[in-house]
N, C-alpha and C positions, 0 to 999 in steps of 0.2 A: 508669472503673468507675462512678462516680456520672451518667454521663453514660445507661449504657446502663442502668442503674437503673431510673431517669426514664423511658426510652422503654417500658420493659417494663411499669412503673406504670400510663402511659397507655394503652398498649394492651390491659392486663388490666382497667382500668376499663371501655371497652368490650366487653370479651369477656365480663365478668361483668352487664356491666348488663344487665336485668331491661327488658322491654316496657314495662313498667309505669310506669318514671321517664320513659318520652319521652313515654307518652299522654296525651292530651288528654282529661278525664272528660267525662260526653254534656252534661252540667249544663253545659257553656263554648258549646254550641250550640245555633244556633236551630231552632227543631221543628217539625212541623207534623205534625196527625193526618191517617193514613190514609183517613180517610173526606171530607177535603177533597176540594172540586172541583179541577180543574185552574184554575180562575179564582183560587181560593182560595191554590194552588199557585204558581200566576205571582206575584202581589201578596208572597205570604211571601218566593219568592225576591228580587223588588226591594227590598223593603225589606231580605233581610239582607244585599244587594248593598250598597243605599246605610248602613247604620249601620256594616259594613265600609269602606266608601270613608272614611267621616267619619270615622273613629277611634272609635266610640262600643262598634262590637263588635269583639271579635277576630278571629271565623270568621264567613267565609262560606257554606260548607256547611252546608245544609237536613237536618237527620235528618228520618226519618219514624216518627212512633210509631204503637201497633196501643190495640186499646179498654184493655188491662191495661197501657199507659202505657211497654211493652217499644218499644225501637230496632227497628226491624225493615229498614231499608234509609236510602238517604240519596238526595236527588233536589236533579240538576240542570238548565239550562235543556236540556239533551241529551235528557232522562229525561224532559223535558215534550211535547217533539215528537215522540218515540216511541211515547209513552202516547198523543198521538192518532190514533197509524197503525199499531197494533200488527201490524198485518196484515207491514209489511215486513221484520219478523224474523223470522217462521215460515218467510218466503221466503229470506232468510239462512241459515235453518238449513238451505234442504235443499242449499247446495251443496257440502256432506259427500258428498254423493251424486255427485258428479263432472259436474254436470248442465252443459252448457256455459253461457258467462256471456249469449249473447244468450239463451237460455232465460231462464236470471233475470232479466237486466234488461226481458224481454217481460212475466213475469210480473208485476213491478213496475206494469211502464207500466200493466198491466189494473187494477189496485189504486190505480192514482193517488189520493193523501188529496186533494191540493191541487186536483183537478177540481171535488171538492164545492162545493156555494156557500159563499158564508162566513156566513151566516145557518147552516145547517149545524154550523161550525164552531164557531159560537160557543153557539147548541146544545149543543154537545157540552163547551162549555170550563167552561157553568156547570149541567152535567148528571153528567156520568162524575168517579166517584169515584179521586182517585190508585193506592186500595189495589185495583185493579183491576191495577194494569201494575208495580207497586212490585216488584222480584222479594227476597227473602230473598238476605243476603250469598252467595257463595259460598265455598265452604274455601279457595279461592285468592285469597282479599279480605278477609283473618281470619286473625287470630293471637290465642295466650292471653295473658294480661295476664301470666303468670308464665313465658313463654318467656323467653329469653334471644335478644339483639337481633339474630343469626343468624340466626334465623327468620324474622325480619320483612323483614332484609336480601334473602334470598332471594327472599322474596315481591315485593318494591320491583323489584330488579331483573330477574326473570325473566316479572314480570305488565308493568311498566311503570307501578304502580298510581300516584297522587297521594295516597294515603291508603290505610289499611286497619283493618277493624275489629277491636277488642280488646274479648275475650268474657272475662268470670271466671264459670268453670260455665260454663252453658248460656244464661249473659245479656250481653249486647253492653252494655258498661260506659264505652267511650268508644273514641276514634280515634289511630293514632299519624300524620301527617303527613310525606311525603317531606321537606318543609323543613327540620321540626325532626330530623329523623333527619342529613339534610346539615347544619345547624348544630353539630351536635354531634361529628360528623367533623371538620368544616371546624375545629372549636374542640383537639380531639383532636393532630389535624395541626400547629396552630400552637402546642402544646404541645413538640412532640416537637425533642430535642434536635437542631441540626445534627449529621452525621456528623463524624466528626474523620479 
């Protein structure tokens, strides 16, 4: 009796917990304004690469703020080399349309970033501003801070996300993390009594 107590304890602990005890506030990450260059963009991410590696920071993930100091997306090295060829995602998007894939990948090859010269490119790295290609969360990369951890769960496994954003209102307040969500399962689990 006190065995299956205990299991139901644990398990209503996470059924009841709140978004809110797993997130991570935006204040535990390092930022960068939208109006950086992508030069600006590379540099912030090595550095919150290396003060991660050292132990000095906790998170490695770059948020990105807007002029009123609001989260508005988070960038990674992915989100840098897309921003400078934003052209191959409009061609991603039209294969909705059923277009066969040598079509696409013809239309690629016409758009090539990488034929540019690199004088070009670097051009461009300390010219175009982030908040050019930065896109606004979507509702499927976002939960509320006062969901309950279902929600998020869903989101984790049916996006495949590494992270999702946690809004109170209409403001992005901080991030919950696939890790810490697994930690706390993982921690849940070895709570739970053996079966008898």
């Amino acid at each position: 009796m006190h065995e299956l107590s205990l299991q139901r304890e644990g398990g209503m602990k996470m059924e009841k917990m709140k978004v809110r005890e797993l997130m991570r506030p935006v204040e535990e990450f390092p930022r960068v304004s939208n109006q950086s260059t992508f030069m600006e963009a590379v540099k912030a991410l090595e550095k919150a690469q290396q003060e991660f590696s050292s132990g000095k920071a906790s998170q490695r993930i770059l948020l990105v703020y807007n002029e009123d100091g609001q989260i508005v997306g988070k960038l990674s090295p992915m989100d840098v080399v897309q921003g400078l060829e934003p052209n191959y995602e409009n061609i991603d998007s039209l294969s909705r349309y059923h277009l066969a894939r040598s079509t696409l990948e013809s239309m690629k090859e016409d758009l090539r970033f990488w034929q540019e010269p690199l004088a070009d490119l670097c051009k461009k790295a300390y010219s175009m501003k982030i908040g050019k290609f930065i896109r606004l969360p979507s509702a499927d990369h976002m939960v509320n801070a006062d969901d309950k951890m279902d929600s998020a769960f869903h989101l984790f496994v049916v996006g495949r996300h590494d992270s999702l954003f946690v809004k109170d209102g209409e403001r992005i307040v901080g991030l919950i993390r696939f890790s810490d969500v697994y930690k706390k399962i993982a921690q849940t689990m070895r709570e739970c009594p053996m079966p008898s």
